[in-house]
Structure formats: C-alpha cells, structure tokens
C-alpha positions in Angstrom: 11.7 -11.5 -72.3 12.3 -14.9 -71.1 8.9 -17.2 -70.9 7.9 -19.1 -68.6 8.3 -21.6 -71.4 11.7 -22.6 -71.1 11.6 -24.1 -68.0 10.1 -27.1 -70.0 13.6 -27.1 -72.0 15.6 -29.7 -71.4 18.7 -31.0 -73.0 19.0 -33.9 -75.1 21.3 -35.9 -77.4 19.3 -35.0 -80.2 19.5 -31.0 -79.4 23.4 -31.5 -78.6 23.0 -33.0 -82.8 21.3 -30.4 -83.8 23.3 -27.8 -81.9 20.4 -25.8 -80.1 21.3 -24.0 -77.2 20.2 -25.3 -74.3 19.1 -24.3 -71.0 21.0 -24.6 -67.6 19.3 -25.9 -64.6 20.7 -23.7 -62.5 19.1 -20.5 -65.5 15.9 -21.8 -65.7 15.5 -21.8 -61.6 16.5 -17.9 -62.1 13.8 -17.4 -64.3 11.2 -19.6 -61.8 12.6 -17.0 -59.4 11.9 -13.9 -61.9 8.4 -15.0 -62.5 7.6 -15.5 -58.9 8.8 -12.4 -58.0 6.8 -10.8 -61.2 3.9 -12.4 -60.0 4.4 -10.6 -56.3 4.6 -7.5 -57.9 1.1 -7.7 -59.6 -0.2 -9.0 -56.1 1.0 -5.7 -54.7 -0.3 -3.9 -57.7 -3.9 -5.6 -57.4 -4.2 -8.0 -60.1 -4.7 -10.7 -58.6 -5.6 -12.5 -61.9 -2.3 -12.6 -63.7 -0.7 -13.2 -60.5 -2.7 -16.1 -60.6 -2.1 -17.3 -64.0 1.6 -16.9 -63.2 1.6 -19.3 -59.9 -0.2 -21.7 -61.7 1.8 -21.8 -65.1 5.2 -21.8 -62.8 3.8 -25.4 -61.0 2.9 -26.8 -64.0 6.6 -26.0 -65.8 8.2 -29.6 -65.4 11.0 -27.6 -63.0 9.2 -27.7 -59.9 6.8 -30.4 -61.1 9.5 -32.9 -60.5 10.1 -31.7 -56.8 8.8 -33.8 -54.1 9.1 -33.3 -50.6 12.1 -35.5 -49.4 11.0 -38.5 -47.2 13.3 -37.8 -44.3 14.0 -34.7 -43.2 18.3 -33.6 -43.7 18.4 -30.1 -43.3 19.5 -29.2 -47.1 18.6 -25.6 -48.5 15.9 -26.7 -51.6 15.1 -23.3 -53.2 12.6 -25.1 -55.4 10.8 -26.6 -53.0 10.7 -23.6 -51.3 9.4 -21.8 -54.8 6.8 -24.8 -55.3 5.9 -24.5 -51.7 4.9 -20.5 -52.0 3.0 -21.2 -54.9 0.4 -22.8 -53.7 0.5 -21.2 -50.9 0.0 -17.5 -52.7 -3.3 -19.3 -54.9 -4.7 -20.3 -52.2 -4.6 -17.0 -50.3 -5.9 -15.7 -54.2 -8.8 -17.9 -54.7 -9.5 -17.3 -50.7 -9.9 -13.6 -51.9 -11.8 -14.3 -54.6 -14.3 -16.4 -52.3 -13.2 -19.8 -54.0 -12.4 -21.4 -50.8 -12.5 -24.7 -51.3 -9.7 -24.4 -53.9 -8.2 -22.0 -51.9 -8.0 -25.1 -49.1 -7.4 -27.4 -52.3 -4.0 -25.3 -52.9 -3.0 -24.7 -48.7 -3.6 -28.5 -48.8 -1.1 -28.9 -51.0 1.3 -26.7 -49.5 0.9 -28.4 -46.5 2.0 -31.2 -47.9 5.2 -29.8 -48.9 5.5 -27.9 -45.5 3.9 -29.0 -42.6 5.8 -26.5 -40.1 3.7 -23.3 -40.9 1.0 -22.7 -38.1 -0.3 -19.8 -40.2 -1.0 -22.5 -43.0 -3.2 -24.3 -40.9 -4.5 -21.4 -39.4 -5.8 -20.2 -42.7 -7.4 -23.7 -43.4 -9.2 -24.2 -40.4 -10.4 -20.7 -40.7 -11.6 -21.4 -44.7 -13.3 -24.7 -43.3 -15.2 -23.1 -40.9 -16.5 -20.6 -43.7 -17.7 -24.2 -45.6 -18.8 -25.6 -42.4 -16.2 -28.6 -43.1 -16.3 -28.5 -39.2 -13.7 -31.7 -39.1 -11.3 -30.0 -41.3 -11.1 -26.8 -39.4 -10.4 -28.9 -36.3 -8.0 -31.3 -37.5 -6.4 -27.7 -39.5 -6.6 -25.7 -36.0 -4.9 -29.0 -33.7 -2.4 -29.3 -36.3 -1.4 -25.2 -35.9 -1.4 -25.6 -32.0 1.0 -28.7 -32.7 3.0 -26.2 -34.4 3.0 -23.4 -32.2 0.8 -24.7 -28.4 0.9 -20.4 -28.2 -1.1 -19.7 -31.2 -4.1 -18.2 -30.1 -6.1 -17.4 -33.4 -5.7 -21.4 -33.4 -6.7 -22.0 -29.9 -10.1 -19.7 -30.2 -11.3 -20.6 -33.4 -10.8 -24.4 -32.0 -12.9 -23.9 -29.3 -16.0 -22.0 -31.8 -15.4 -25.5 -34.3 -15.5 -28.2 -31.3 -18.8 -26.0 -30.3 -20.4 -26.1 -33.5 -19.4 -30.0 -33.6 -20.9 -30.2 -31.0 -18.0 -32.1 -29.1 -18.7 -30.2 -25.6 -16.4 -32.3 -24.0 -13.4 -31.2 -25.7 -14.4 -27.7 -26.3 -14.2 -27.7 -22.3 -11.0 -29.1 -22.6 -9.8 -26.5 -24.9 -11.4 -23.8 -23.0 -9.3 -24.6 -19.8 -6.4 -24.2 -21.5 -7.4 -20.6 -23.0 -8.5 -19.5 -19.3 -5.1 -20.5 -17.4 -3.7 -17.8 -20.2 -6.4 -15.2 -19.9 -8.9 -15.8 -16.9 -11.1 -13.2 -18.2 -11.2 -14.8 -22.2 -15.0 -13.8 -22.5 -15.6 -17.0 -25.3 -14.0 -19.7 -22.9 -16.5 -18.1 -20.0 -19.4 -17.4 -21.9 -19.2 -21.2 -23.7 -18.6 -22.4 -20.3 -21.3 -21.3 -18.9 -23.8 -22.2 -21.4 -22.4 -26.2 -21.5 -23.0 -26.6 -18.1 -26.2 -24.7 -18.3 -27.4 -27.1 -21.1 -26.1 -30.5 -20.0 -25.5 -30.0 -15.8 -24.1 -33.4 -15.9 -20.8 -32.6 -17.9 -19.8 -30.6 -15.1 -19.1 -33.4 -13.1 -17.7 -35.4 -16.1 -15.2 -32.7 -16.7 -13.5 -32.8 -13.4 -13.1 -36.4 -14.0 -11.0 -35.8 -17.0 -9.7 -32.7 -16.0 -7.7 -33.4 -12.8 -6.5 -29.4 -13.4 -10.0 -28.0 -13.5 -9.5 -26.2 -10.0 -7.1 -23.8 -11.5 -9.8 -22.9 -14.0 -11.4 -19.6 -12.9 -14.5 -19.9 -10.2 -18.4 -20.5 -12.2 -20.1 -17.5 -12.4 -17.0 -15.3 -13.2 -18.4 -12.2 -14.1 -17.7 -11.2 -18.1 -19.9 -9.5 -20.8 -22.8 -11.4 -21.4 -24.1 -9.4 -24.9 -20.5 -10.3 -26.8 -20.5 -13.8 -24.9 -24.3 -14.5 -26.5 -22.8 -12.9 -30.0 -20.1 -15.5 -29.9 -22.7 -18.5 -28.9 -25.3 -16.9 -31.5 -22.0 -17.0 -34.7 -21.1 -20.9 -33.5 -24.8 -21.9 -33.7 -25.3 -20.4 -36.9 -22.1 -22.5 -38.0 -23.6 -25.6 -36.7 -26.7 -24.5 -38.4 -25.0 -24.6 -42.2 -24.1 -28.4 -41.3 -27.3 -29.3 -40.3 -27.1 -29.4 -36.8 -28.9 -28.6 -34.2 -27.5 -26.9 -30.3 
C-alpha cells in the first residue's frame, strides 16, 4: 500500500543521477485523495482516532503544506485546497467530539482561513465558543455566518443568547427585531425582550431611537410561554456566569 509518505517525494537532479523513480504531482494528489477518503471511512466506522491521525499526517505532507489561499479571488478549480480545506475542517469536528474544543476552534479557525464562505463553519465556532464562554468569539463567529447566509437561523438565535450573556442589551434587541419580523411568536426574542425592558425601563426608549422599524416589531406583552422563555434566560445567565459576569 501506498504511504502517506510519498507525498514528501519530490524530484531532484540528484534522484534523476541516481535513477530513482519518482513521484508525479498529479500521483501523489491521488494518493492525498485515497487517504482522505480512507480516513472518511473510519469516521463512518467510528474510529475517530485514526481518522485523526490520518488528517493530521495528510496536512503536514509538504503537498498541501505548500497551498495557500490565493490572495484574490479567480474562480480556478484548486482540489488541494479544497483537500487542505476539509482537513481541518473534519479535526475540528473530531476534537469537538472528543470535547477538545478549543483545538477543535483552533482547526475551524484554520479552515476559515482557507474558506471563509461556509456559514456552517462559523456556525460550529460560535457554537464551540459559547461552550468556552469566549463570548466575543461566538459573536464575531455567529455575525460572520449571518454575513454568509442573513437566513441562517441557528446563527441568528445563538447571536441573540451570546449578545445576552455579553451583556450588550442594546444589540441583542437589535438582533431580536430582526428574529420577530420572521417569526412573531420566536419565544427567546419575546421572553429576552421582556426581561431587558423589565431590567433597564430606560432602553425601551433608547431602542426606538435606533430602531426607526421597531413599530413593526410585535406589541409588549405578546403572550408566549413563560417556563421555556425563563429556561432560555436561566442557560444565558449561567453562560455569563462561566465569564464572570453578573445579569
């Protein structure tokens, strides 16, 4: 069987001297594409562990070391960047499994940086940061899905829990506006609502004045289920909590 090994061949004067056979680009990204592919098969099969090793070995085989992310965009078909891309991407979704998440955000980081275009990427960040309580990161993570995809609602709720736990109220009601013109009866958006204005009185006011929309919002009082809307209060205080802060 071919190893992973070879991927590090290159040719040389010196091998052409000594006759070795060498190893065609275009043969070594097969076997990249082998190993990958060997790798998803032992995901499937549960073992995540030699998946693992096999992601990691294939990004540090000088192949896809050597592929960057080209500075301007042109639309070319790049297989290994591609390759390099879903590696990282599949350890970080390991080590999330394996309840490593900061190097499972270490390795979505890094995918990111190869391919920025993936709401479901940042999705999965924002969603490890809020397990860390890196409260910044999961916003920044979850802003950057909804710049990807305005309509991604796993992004636009778990924006509005983070900008609670912050607390940045101000924006959270923001955020909530936007979630109630979509579904008027979104029981987080109503419940977190509520309690804002219930806490501070005096953002009410302040939030007409930057939302000139807020009249479209549905009426105060809207009638949902309190016991799930104090649940979802009661998780963001307990992430606010694990940073230090207080609601």
């Amino acid at each position: 069987m071919i190893k992973i090994s070879a991927l590090n061949e290159e040719s040389s004067e010196e091998s052409e001297e000594e006759d070795v056979p060498t190893i065609t680009k275009e043969a070594q990204e097969q076997i990249a594409f082998t190993e990958y592919n060997k790798a998803l098969v032992l995901l499937k099969e549960n073992k995540q562990e030699d998946a693992l090793n096999i992601f990691k070995d294939l990004l540090e085989t000088e192949l896809l070391d050597e592929v960057q992310k080209p500075e301007i965009p042109d639309g070319k078909s790049r297989p290994m960047l591609s390759l390099k891309y879903s590696c990282f991407k599949n350890i970080g979704a390991i080590q999330a499994i394996l309840g490593n998440y900061d190097e499972a955000i270490e390795n979505y980081w890094e995918a990111a940086n190869l391919d920025d275009s993936d709401v479901t990427l940042w999705y999965r960040i924002g969603t490890l940061a809020l397990k860390i309580s890196n409260l910044e990161l999961a916003c920044s993570s979850f802003k950057q899905g909804l710049k990807c995809n305005a309509n991604h609602w796993p992004c636009l709720d778990n924006m509005i829990t983070a900008l609670y736990a912050v607390p940045d109220y101000m924006n959270c009601l923001l955020y909530i506006s936007m979630a109630l013109e979509r579904d008027p009866t979104y029981v987080k958006g109503l419940a977190f609502r509520d309690r804002i204005f219930k806490d501070i009185p005096c953002l009410e006011e302040c939030y007409k004045l930057y939302n000139s929309d807020w009249q479209l919002d549905p009426p105060l009082y809207t009638q949902y289920d309190h016991l799930i809307g104090d649940k979802l209060i009661a998780e963001a205080k307990d992430i606010s909590k694990k940073m230090g802060r207080s609601l």
